[in-house]
C-alpha positions, 0 to 999 in steps of 0.5 A: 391069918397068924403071923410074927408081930413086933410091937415097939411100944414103951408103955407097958400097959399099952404093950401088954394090951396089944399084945393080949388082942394080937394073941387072941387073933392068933398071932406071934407077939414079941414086945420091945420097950425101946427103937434101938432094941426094935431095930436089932430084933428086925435084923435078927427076925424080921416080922411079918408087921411092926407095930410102932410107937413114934414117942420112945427112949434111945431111938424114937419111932419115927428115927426108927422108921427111917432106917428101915424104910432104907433096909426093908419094906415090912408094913409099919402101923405108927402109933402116938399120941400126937394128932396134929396133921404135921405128925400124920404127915411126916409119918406117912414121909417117912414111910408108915402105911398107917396111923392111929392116935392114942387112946385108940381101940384095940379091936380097931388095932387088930382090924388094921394089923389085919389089913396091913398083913392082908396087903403084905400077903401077895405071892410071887405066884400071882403078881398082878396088884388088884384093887377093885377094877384096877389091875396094875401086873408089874411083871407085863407091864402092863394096867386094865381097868374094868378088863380093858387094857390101858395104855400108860405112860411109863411115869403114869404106870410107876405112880399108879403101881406105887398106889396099888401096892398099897392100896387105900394108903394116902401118899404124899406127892413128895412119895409120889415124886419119888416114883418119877426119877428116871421117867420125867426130865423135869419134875415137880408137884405139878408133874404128879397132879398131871398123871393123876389127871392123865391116869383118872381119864383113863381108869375112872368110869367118870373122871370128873367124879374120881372114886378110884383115884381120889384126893386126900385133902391136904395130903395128896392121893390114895387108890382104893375100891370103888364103892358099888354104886347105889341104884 
């Protein structure tokens, strides 16, 4: 799968070595040094992925995330050399599907460019969202898990289509929140966990033991393939 790549990274050598792995998978790199500069080259050409580092002169990554998440959807991978949860966090508020720490590996950042150009790959064709037996079709409205056909709420079907659209991304319940306006009179935290409760009953095989819907400790919730189970 080639695709355009921005790289916004203000450490040439880190740049340099991201862009030599991306090349070798096939892609179309082009390096910016700074987030004013990645801004303006996504308005003139919007890539197929950005690959973004949050510590960067004039406009920082996570400034830059922010407005783009007002302008566009392109998957963003967050890179920085900060680790604390507070970072990873307000990453993922603000809208990055992903996230690595410095130093990191680059075979491991082409792996996960991959899969972020793998997930923004959907056609119009086919717009039923899979992940393993869960089949989310925003166009019909309607959920199957394991075929069967699953009757949601409409606040259930907005936080498991937010889920299955990225799949395997952890989201806050401040993200999850997001996808509720509209559908619940009276919101909160609880709100989520409710849903996510309601939904686990209804596509889980055993709902006291979530391997679809499962928590992220200290986060929130991710939807992901369920592992095959070991007889």
């Amino acid at each position: 799968m080639c695709a355009y790549v921005l790289v916004a990274e203000d450490d040439q050598k880190q740049a340099e070595l991201a862009r030599r792995y991306l090349e070798r998978e096939g892609h179309e790199v082009v390096v910016v040094g700074d987030g004013r500069a990645a801004l303006e080259q996504i308005r003139r050409r919007p890539p197929a992925l950005l690959i973004l580092d949050v510590m960067m002169p004039k406009v920082d990554g996570l400034d830059v995330c922010r407005v783009l998440r007002r302008e566009s959807d392109l998957p963003v991978l967050m890179l920085t050399a900060r680790s604390t949860e507070d970072d990873l966090l307000l990453g993922l508020d603000l809208g990055a599907d992903d996230f690595m720490t410095k130093p990191y590996s680059p075979r491991e950042l082409v792996a996960r460019a991959r899969s972020l150009l793998r997930r923004g790959k959907r056609t119009q064709a086919d717009p039923v969202l899979r992940v393993g037996a869960v089949h989310v079709d925003p166009v019909r409205h309607e959920v199957r898990s394991d075929g069967r056909l699953v009757d949601c709420t409409p606040g259930e079907f907005q936080l498991l289509q937010a889920m299955a659209t990225q799949p395997a991304r952890a989201f806050t319940r401040d993200q999850l929140l997001g996808h509720l306006h509209g559908f619940d009179r009276y919101i909160t935290n609880r709100t989520v966990d409710v849903h996510v409760m309601n939904l686990r009953r209804k596509i889980e095989p055993n709902p006291r033991k979530p391997a679809r819907l499962v928590t992220v400790y200290g986060i929130g919730y991710k939807l992901v393939e369920e592992s095959p189970r070991v007889e």
